[in-house]
Structure formats: structure tokens, C-alpha cells
C-alpha positions as CSV (number, residue, x, y, z in Angstrom):
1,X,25.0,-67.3,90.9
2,X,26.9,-65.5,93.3
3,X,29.6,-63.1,92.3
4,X,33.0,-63.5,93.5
5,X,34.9,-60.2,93.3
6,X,38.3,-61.2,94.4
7,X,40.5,-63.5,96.2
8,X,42.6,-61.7,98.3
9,X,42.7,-62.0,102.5
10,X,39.1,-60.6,102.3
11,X,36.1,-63.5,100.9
12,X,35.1,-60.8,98.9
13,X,31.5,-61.4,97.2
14,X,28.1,-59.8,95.6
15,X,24.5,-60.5,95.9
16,X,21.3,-58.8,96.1
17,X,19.9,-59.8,98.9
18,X,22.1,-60.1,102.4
19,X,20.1,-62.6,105.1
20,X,22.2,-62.3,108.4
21,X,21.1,-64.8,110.7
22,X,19.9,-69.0,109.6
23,X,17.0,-69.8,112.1
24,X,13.5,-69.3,111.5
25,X,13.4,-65.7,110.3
26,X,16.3,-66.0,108.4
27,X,15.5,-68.9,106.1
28,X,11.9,-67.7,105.6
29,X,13.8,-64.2,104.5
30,X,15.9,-66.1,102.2
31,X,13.2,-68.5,100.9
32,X,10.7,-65.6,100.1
33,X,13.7,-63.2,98.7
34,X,15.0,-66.4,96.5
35,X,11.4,-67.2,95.0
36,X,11.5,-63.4,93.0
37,X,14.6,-64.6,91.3
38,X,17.2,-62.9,93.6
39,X,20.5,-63.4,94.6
40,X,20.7,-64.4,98.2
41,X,23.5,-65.2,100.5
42,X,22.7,-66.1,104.1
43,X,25.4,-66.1,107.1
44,X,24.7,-67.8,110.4
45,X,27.0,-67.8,113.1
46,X,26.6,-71.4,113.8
47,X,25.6,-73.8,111.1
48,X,22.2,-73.1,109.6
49,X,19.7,-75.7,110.5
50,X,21.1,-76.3,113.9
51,X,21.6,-73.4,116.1
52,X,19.5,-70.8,117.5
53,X,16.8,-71.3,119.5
54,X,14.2,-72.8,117.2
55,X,16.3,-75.9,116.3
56,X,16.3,-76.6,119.8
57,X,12.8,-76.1,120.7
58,X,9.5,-77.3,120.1
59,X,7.3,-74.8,118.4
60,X,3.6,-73.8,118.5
61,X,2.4,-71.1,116.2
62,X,-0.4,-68.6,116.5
63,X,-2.4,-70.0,114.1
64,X,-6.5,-69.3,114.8
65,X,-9.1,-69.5,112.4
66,X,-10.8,-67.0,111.4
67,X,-13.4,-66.9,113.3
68,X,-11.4,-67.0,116.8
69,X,-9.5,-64.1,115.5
70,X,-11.4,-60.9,117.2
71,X,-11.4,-62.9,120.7
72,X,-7.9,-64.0,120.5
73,X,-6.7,-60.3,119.8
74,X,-8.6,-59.0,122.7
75,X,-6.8,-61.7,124.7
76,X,-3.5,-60.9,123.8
77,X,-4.1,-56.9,124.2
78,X,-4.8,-57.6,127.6
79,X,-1.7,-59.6,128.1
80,X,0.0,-56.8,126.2
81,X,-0.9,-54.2,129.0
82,X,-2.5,-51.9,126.1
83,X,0.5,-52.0,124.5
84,X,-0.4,-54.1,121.1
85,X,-2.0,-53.0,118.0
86,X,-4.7,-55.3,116.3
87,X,-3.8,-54.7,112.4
88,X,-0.7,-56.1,113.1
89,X,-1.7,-59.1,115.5
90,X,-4.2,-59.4,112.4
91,X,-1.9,-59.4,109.5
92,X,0.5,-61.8,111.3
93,X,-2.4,-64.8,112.1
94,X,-3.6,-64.6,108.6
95,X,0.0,-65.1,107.5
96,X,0.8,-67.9,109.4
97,X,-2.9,-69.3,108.6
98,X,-1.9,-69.4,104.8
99,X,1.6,-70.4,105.5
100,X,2.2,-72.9,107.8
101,X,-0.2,-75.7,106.8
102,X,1.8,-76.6,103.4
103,X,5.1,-76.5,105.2
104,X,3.8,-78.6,108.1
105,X,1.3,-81.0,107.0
106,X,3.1,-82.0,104.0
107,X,5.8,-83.2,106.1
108,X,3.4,-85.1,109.0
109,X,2.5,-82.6,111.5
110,X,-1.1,-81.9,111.4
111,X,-3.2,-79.4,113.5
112,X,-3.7,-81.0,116.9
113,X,-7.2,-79.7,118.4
114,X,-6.9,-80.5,121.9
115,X,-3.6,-78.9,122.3
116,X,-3.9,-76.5,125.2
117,X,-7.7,-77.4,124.8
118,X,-7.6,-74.1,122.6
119,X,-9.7,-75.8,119.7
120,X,-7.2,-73.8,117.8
121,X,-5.8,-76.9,116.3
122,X,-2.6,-75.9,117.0
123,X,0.2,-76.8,114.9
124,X,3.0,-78.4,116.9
125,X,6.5,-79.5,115.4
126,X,10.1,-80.0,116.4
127,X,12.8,-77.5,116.1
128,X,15.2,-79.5,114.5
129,X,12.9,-81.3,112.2
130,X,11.7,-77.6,110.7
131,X,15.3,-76.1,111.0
132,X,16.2,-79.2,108.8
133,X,13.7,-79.2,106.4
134,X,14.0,-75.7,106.3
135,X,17.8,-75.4,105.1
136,X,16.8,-78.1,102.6
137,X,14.2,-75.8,101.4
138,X,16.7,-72.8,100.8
139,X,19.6,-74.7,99.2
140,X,17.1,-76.7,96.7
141,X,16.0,-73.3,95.7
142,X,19.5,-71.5,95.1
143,X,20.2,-69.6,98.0
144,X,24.2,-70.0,98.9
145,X,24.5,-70.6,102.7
146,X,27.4,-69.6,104.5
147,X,28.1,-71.2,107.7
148,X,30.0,-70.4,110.7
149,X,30.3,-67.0,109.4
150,X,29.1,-64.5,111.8
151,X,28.5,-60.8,110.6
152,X,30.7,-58.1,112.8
153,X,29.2,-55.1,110.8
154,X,26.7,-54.0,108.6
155,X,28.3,-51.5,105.7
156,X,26.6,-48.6,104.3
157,X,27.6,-46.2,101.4
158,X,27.8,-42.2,101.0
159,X,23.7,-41.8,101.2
160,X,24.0,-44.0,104.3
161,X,22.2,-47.0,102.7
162,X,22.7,-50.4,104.0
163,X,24.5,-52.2,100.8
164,X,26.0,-55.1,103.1
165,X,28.0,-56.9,105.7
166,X,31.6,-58.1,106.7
167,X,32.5,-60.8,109.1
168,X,34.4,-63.6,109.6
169,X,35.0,-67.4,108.7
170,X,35.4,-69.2,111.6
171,X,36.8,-72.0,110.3
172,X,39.3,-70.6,107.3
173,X,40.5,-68.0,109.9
174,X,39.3,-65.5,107.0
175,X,37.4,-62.3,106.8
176,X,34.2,-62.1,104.5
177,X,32.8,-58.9,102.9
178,X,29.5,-59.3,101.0
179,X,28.2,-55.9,99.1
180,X,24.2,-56.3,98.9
181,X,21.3,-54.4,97.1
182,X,19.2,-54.8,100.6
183,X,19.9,-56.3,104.0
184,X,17.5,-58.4,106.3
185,X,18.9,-58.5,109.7
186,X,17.3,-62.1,111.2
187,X,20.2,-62.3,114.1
188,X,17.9,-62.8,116.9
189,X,17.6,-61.1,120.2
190,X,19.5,-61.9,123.4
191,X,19.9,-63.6,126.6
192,X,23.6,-62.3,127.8
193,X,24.5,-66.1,127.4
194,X,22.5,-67.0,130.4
195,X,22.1,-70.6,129.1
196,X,18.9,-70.9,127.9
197,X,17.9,-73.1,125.4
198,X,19.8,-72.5,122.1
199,X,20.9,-68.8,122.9
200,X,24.6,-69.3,122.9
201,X,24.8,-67.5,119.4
202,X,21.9,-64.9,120.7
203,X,24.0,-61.9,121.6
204,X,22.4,-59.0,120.6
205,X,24.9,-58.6,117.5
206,X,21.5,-57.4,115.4
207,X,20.5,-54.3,117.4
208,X,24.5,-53.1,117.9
209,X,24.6,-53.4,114.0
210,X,21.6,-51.7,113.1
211,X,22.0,-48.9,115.6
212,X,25.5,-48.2,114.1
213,X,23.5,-47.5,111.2
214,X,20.6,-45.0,112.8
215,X,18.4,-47.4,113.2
216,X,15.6,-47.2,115.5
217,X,14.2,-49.4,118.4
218,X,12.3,-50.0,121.1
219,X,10.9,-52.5,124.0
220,X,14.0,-52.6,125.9
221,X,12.4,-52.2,129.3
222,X,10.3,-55.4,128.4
223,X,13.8,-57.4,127.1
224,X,14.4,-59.4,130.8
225,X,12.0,-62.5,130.5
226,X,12.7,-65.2,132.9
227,X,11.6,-68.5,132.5
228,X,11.6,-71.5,134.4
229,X,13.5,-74.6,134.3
230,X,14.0,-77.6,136.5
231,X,17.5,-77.0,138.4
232,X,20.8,-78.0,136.0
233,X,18.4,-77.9,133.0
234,X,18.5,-75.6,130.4
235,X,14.9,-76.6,128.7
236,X,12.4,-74.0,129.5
237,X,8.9,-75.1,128.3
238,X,6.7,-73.1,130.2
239,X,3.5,-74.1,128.7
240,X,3.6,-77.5,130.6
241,X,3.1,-75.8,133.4
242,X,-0.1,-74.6,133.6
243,X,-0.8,-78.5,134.9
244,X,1.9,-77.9,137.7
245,X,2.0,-76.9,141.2
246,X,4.7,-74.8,143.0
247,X,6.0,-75.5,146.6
248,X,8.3,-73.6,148.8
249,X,10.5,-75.6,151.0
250,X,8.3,-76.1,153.5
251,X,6.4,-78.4,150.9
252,X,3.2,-75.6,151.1
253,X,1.6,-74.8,148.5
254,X,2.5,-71.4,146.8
255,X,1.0,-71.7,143.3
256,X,-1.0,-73.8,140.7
257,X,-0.9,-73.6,137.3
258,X,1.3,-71.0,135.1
259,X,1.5,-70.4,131.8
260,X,1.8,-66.2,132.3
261,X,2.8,-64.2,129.1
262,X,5.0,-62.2,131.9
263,X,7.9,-65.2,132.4
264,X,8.4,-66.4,136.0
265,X,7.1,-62.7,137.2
266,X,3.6,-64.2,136.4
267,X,3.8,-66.9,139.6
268,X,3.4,-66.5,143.1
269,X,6.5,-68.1,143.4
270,X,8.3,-65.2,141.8
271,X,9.7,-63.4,145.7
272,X,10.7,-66.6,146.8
273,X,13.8,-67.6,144.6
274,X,16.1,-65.0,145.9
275,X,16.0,-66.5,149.4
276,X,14.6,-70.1,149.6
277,X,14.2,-73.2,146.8
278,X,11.2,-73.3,144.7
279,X,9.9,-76.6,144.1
280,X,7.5,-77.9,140.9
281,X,5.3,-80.8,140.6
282,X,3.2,-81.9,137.1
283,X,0.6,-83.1,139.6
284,X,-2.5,-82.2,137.6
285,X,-2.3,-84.3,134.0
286,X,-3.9,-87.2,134.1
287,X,-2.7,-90.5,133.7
288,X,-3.3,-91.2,130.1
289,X,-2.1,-87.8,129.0
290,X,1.1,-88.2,130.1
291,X,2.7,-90.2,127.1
292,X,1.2,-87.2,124.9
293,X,3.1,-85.0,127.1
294,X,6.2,-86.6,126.6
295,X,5.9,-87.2,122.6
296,X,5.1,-83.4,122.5
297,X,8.0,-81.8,123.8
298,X,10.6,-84.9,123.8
299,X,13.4,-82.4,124.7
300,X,11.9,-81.3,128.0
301,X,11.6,-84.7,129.7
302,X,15.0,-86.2,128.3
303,X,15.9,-83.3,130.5
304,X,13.6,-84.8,133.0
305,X,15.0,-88.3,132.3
306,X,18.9,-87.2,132.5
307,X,18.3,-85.7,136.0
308,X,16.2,-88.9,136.9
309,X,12.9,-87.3,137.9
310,X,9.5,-88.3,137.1
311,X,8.2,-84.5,137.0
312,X,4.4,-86.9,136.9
313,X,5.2,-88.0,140.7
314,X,8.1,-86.2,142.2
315,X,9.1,-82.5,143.3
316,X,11.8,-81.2,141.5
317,X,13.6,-78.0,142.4
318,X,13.2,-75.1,139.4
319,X,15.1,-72.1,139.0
320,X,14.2,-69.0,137.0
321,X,16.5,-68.5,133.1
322,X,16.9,-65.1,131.9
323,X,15.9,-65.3,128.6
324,X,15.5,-61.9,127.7
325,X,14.7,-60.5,124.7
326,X,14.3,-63.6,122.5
327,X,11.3,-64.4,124.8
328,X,10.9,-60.2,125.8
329,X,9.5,-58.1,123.1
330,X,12.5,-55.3,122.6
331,X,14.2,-55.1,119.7
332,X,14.8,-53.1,116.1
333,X,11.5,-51.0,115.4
334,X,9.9,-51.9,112.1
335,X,8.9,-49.0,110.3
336,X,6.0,-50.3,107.9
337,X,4.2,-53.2,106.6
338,X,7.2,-54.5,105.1
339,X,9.4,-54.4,107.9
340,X,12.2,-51.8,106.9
341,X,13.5,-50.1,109.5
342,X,14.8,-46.5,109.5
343,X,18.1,-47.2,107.7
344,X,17.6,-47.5,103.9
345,X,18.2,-51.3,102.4
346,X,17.7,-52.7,105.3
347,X,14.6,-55.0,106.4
348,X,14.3,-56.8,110.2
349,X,12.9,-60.0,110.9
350,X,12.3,-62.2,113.9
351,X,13.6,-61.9,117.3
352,X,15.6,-59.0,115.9
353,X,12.9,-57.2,115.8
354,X,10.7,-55.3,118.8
355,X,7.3,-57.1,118.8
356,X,5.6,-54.5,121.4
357,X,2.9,-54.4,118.6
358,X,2.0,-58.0,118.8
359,X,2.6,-58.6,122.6
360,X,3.4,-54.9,124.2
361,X,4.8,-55.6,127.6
362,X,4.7,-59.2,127.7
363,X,6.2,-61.9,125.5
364,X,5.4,-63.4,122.5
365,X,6.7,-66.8,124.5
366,X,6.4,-69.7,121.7
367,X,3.9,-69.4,119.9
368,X,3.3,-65.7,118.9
369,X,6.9,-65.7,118.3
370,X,7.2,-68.3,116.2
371,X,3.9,-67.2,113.7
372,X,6.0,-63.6,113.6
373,X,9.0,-65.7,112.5
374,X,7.0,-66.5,109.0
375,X,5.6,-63.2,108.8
376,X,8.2,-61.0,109.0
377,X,10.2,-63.5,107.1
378,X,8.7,-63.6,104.1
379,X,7.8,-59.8,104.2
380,X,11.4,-58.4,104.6
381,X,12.6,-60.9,102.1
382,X,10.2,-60.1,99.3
383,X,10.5,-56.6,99.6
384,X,14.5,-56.6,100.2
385,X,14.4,-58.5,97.2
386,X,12.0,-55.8,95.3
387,X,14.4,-53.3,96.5
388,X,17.6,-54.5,95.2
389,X,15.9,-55.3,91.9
390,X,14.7,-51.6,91.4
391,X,17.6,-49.5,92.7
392,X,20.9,-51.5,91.4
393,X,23.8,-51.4,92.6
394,X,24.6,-49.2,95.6
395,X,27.9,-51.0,95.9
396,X,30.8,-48.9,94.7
397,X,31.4,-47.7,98.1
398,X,31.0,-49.7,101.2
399,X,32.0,-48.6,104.6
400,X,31.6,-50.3,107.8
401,X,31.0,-47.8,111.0
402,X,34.1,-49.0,112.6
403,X,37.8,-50.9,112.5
404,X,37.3,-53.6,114.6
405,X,39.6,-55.4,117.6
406,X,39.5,-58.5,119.6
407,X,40.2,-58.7,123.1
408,X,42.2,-61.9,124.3
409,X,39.3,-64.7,125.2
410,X,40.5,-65.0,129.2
411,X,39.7,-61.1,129.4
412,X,36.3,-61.4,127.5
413,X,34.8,-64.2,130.1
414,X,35.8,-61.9,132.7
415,X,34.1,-59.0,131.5
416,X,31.0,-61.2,130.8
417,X,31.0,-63.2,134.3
418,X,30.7,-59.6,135.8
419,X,27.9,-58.4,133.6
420,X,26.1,-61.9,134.2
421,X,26.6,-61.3,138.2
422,X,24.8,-57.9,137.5
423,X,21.9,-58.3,135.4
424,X,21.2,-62.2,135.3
425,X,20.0,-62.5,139.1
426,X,16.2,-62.0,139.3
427,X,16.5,-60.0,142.2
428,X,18.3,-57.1,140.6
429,X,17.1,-57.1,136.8
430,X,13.4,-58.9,137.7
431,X,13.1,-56.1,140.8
432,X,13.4,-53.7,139.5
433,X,15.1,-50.2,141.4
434,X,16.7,-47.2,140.2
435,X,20.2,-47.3,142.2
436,X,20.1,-51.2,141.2
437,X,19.8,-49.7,137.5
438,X,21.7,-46.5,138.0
439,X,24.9,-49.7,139.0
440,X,23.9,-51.4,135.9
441,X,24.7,-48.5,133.5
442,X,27.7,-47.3,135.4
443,X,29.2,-51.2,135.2
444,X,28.4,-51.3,131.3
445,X,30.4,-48.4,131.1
446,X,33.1,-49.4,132.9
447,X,33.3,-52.8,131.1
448,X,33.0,-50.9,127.8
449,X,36.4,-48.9,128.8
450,X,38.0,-52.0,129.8
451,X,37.2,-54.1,126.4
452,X,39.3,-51.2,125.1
453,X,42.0,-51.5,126.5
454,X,44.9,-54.1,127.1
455,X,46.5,-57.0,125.0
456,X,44.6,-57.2,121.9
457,X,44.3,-60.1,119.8
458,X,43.3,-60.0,115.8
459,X,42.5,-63.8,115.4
460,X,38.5,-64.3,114.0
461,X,37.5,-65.8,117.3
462,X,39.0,-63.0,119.5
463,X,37.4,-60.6,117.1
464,X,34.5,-62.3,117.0
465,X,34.3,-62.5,121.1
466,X,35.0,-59.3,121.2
467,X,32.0,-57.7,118.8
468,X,29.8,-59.9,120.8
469,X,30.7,-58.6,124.4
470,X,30.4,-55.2,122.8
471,X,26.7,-56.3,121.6
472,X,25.8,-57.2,125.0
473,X,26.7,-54.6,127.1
474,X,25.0,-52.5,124.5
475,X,22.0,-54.2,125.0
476,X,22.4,-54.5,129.3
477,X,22.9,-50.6,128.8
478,X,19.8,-49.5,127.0
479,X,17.3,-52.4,129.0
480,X,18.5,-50.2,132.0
481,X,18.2,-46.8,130.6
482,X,15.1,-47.4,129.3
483,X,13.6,-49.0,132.6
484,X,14.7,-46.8,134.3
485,X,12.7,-44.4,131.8
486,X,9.3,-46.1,132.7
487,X,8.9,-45.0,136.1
488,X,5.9,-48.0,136.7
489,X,5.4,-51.6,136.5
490,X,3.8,-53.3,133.9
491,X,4.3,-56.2,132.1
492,X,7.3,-58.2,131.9
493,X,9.0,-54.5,133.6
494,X,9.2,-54.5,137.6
495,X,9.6,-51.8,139.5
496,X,9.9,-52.1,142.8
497,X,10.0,-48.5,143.8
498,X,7.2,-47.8,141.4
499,X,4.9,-50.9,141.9
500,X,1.8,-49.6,140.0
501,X,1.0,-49.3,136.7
502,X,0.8,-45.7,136.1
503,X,-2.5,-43.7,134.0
504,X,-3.2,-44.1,130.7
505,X,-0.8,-41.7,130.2
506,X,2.1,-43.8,130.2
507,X,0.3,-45.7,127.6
508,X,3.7,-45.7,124.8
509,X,6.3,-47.1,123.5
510,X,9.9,-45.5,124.2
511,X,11.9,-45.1,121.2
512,X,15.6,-44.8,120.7
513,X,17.4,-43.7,117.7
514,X,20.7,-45.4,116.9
515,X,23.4,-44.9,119.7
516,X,22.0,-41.8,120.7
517,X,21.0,-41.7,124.7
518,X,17.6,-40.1,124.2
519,X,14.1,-41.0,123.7
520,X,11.3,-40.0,121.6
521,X,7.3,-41.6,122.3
522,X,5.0,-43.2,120.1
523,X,1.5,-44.0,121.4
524,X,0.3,-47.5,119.2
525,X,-2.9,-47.6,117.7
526,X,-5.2,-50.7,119.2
């Protein structure tokens, strides 16, 4: 049982393992940490089972027999721009391999073999149905959910171990304070509330926290996917494209087929939406595989069927989504096989994390992502859970890096409508060019100063509008820096003013250590 310390304005409580975050990551953390006998508490923002991007999705794993594996690797290195490592692409398909099936199949989804025509028998289900099942999962084996309770700040004690969180309750208009043996941040990435698909609670609140703390990261030059989505929609499923053509306005021709690990960069239609529509057509599926179409991703076409277009016979404008790093690969660095990072007690898991070594430079889109979900999941969870088991309690003092204040919610929009206008449009954060990045770091600065000053406001939902602004220009400040870093072009990253990808000599990741502004290299091992 969970420990409740007091009852004063704080929700004061103790646990041994702290999950921060309720979507895929998250409740694999929790299930895997719960099954050694821990005490685990999980906090979502939103209401576990429902929010996030996976209970909004459809969702593919990487899941390839055996015998596939060696090819498949290869594949995605080359995707990866030399950036990926194959003992970790290896340890994450056998994961999922052993995994999945008993969750899936035991619930009606079974491998489908023609899927993509991979022969991969890939195993398809829908968001909600596995967010769903998966909170069920979770609560039936102990774990105490909290919802609407985003975390603000991770708390650390006088050896600068992670021993917790604090946050808020939405809904009481309370504060919460949870002292932890071990932490496993499962937040997710984020998309600078673009309005993609599920990202709403995406706000980079995971790499802000962990950085407080010295963590380290990396990726953050390949954290600005764009996807595609029909005009008005939200619903990006850029698989069902590779049976699609694109038109400019003219009605010619400008590409056919697409399903590039490099977002809407991967197209030849990529130049044209800063200046002219883009059109899509579904022009190549055949006639009878159309109803499998639609009972495969069911959220797509009631997209389709709400904007009344038959995508089968009719041109639809599309428009690129920035989708950043939930789709990029930046994120928290992951240390070792259990996924720790640098800070001690605390584990990363999911879109949280950078996933250079399974994708490098391009993104993990669903399917990768998704198999890394279960992986790291269950990893961070078992040894969080191992961790709080053999050290005790670290909990007599707990410190969060700093007092918190809210801004009033009319002064956050504004702040984040001019930080959209900056880094959202393709032109300027797909384009790459270093004044157009030299403006971006200068403006995140500038906001920064102004979220400081002002009327304050010390409500939950000013405070909690607040940490997330701060998350985000953290996160537009660092993808700039760090592009601006990698003076080439190569996956996902666009330079315009340096169009080629340079020698093998660039071959590395950048690395950044907590807040601070510079830089160290690692060079992965393929």
C-alpha cells in the first residue's frame, strides 16, 4: 500500500517506484516495476488510458522474426544515416518479439502477414483499445494511478539522487509531493502543441525535469519531424501513403508513394508547401483493399469521412504537422542497458528518451517507436524497482531545483502563439539556416525573460501552464543550438546553407549535459 505521510495543503505520499507519465512507456514501467513486489505510483497529466499519443493512434510494432532480423537492421542503419547501433536495435526486436504476442493475441489482434507486404506479420492494434486494456492491467496488479496530476519537478536529495516528484491536482486545486526510491520519467517528447494527434499533453516537461537534475541528452537537431495530414485534420498516418500520389496545383504530378523515415522532408513535395497547395490522392490501392484500409486505421478516414472526401477517388489538399520529437528521435540519453540516465534513481522510458541508437537521424515513426515503448518500459521499471529495493530510503530530504510561479493563462498563449509562428512553419525549422536559427534562440530567450515577469498567478492550472511554456522554449532552444551545431544535412536535420552531408567525420551524436550550453561527442558503435 501506498504511504500517506500527511494531510496538510501538500498530497504528501511515499512509494518506491515514481512512473511520471500513463501512455505506453509508462504503464509498461509500472507493470514491470509492480510485478517485483514494489510500490508504484503513476501520474499522468491527463487521465491514464486516454491521452497521449498512443490512445489516439493505431500502432504497429517492430516485431520481425528472427530470421529477418540482420536485414531489417541494415535497413534501418541506412535510414538512420549511420547513426544507429545494432545491439540495441537487436535487444529491442527480441523484446517486443517475446512481449507483444501475449498482450495482443490474447485480446484478438493477431499478426497480420500482408501488412505492408513485410511478411513480418505485423501486429496491428488500436490505441485506445491497448491504452484501455493497459490501465486495467496496472490497477488489477496494485499500482495506484493518479490522474490529472501532472509532475512540475523532479526532487533530489543532498547526494543529488532522484528520490521523487511534486506537482499538482488538477482537479482538487492541490499540490502533490511523492518521495520515491527510483524515478522513471515516461512523459513523452514534444510537438510545441502543434496539434498533432494526441500531443496536447506532449510538452517537453521530461527533458526540462531531467536536465534540472544533470541529466544528459541528445538528438535535438533530429526533434522537428513533420508529418502529413489532410488539410483541418489532425490524423497523420503516414504509412497509407506509400499507395498515394502528390499533386501541385496545377494537378501535375510531383510525387508517388511515401512512407520516408525522414517526415514530409522525404517527398518531392516537401519545397512546395511554403508557396503553393499540395494535393494527395490514395490512387494506387486496389479496390478490394480498400475496406482493409479503412478497418485498419478507423481514425484516419473518420477524419476522411468528417471532411467528406473519399481519399480512394478524390484529391484532397494535405498540409505538413510538426510533430517533433515524439516522431524525431531527441530526447534524455540512456546511459546503459537498463535505461538510467546520468542522474542517480532515475530510469527514462519512451518518447522521453533520445532513440538516435535505434533510428539516428530519422524517426522511429510508429512502429519502431512503439516496440521501444515495451522495451524500455519494462527495463526502467524492473531495475527502478531493483534499485529502490536495495538502497532504501533516500527520502529524508527532498528538494526540488526550483520555487515555482504561474503566469496568468492570456499571457502564456501569447508567448506560445509567438514561438509557434517561429519554429512551427516548415520553411524556417524544416530549412534549415543559421540567422533563421540564430532568431530562434534570441526569441526563446526573450520569451523566457518575459514568462518572468508581470502579474503572476499561483492557481494549479496557471502554474501548471506556466512549467509547460518553460518546457517548450527549453526544448525550441536546444533543437536550435544543436542544429545549428551540425553544420550539414542529414536525416530528419535540413540545412539549407549546408546542403550535404558532411564526411564520416561528422559521424556522432552531440551531447548536452543538463542546462549547460555546451557539447560533448560520442561516436555509436554500429
Amino acid at each position: 500500500m501506498v504511504e500517506v505521510i500527511t494531510a496538510t495543503d501538500y498530497l504528501e505520499l511515499e512509494t518506491d517506484v515514481l512512473v511520471i507519465g500513463g501512455g505506453p512507456a509508462g504503464t509498461w514501467a509500472a507493470l514491470s516495476a509492480r510485478q517485483t513486489g514494489a510500490r508504484v505510483i503513476l501520474v499522468d497529466k491527463g487521465y491514464c488510458g486516454t491521452s497521449g499519443v498512443g490512445a489516439a493512434a493505431t500502432i504497429g510494432h517492430w516485431w520481425v522474426q528472427p530470421e529477418n532480423r540482420e536485414a531489417a537492421m541494415d535497413a534501418k542503419n541506412i535510414d538512420a544515416c549511420g547513426l544507429a547501433e545494432r545491439r540495441w536495435m537487436s535487444r529491442v526486436m527480441e523484446e517486443t518479439w517475446q512481449t507483444w504476442p501475449d498482450f495482443a493475441e490474447s485480446r484478438g489482434y493477431i499478426g497480420d502477414p500482408t501488412y505492408r507486404g513485410s511478411g513480418h506479420h505485423q501486429v496491428v492494434i488500436q490505441g485506445p483499445v491497448y491504452l484501455r486494456e493497459m490501465r486495467r492491467l496496472i490497477h488489477r496488479a496494485g499500482v495506484t494511478i493518479m490522474d490529472h496530476a501532472p509532475a512540475l519537478s523532479l526532487l533530489s536529495d543532498s547526494a543529488s539522487h532522484c528520490v521523487g516528484a511534486e506537482g499538482v491536482l488538477r482537479q482538487e486545486g492541490r499540490h502533490w509531493r511523492i518521495r520515491a526510491g527510483a524515478v522513471v520519467m515516461a512523459a513523452g517528447g514534444c510537438a510545441l502543441k502543434s496539434g498533432c494527434i494526441g500531443s496536447s499533453v506532449n510538452t517537453g516537461d521530461a527533458l526540462l525535469m531531467a536536465a534540472e537534475l544533470g541529466a544528459r541528452f541528445s538528438g535535438m537537431e533530429f526533434s522537428n519531424y513533420y508529418g502529413i495530414v489532410p488539410k483541418g485534420g489532425t490524423v497523420d498516418k503516414n504509412g497509407y501513403l506509400l499507395q498515394a500520389a502528390f499533386f501541385d496545383r496545377s494537378g501535375r504530378q510531383v510525387h508517388l508513394g511515401w512512407s520516408s523515415p525522414y517526415g514530409v522532408m522525404g517527398t518531392g513535395a516537401a519545397s512546395l508547401f511554403d508557396h503553393e497547395p499540395v494535393y494527395c490522392q490514395f490512387n494506387q490501392v486496389p479496390a478490394e483493399r480498400r475496406p482493409l484500409m479503412r478497418a485498419g486505421q478507423p481514425n484516419l478516414f473518420v477524419q476522411f469521412d468528417r471532411l467528406g472526401i473519399d481519399p480512394f477517388a478524390m484529391k484532397f489538399e494535405v498540409q505538413p504537422v510538426f510533430e517533433g520529437s515524439i516522431r524525431g528521435s531527441g530526447g534524455i540519453l540512456v546511459e546503459d542497458d537498463s535505461c538510467a540516465t546520468a542522474v542517480p534513481g532515475l530510469w527514462v522510458a519512451g518518447d522521453a528518451a533520445s532513440r538516435e541508437m535505434l533510428v539516428g537521424a530519422s524517426s522511429g515513426a510508429g512502429s519502431v517507436n512503439a516496440s521501444w515503448t515495451i522495451a524500455s518500459g519494462r527495463w526502467a521499471g524492473a531495475a527502478a524497482a531493483k534499485s529502490a529495493e536495495q538502497s532504501g530510503s533516500r527520502t529524508n530530504t527532498a528538494t526540488a531545483p526550483h520555487r515555482r510561479s504561474g503566469r496568468d493563462v492570456a499571457t502564456i498563449r501569447r508567448l506560445l502563439g509567438a514561438l509557434q509562428a517561429d519554429v512551427l512553419p516548415i520553411s524556417r525549422n524544416g530549412f534549415r539556416r543559421a540567422d533563421r536559427l540564430n532568431e530562434t534562440i534570441a526569441l526563446t530567450r526573450d520569451l523566457g525573460e518575459n514568462l518572468k515577469l508581470g502579474k503572476f498567478a499561483e492557481d494549479v492550472r496557471s502554474l501548471q501552464a506556466a512549467r509547460e511554456m518553460e518546457s517548450m522554449l527549453f526544448f525550441a532552444e536546444r533543437s536550435a543550438q544543436a542544429s545549428l551545431l551540425r553544420r550539414e544535412s542529414r536525416g530528419v536535420h535540413r540545412r539549407a546553407d549546408f546542403p550535404d552531408q558532411s564526411p564520416e567525420a561528422w559521424r556522432h551524436l552531440q551531447v548536452w549535459k543538463g542546462l549547460e550550453e555546451g557539447t560533448e561527442r560520442r561516436i555509436p558503435k554500429f
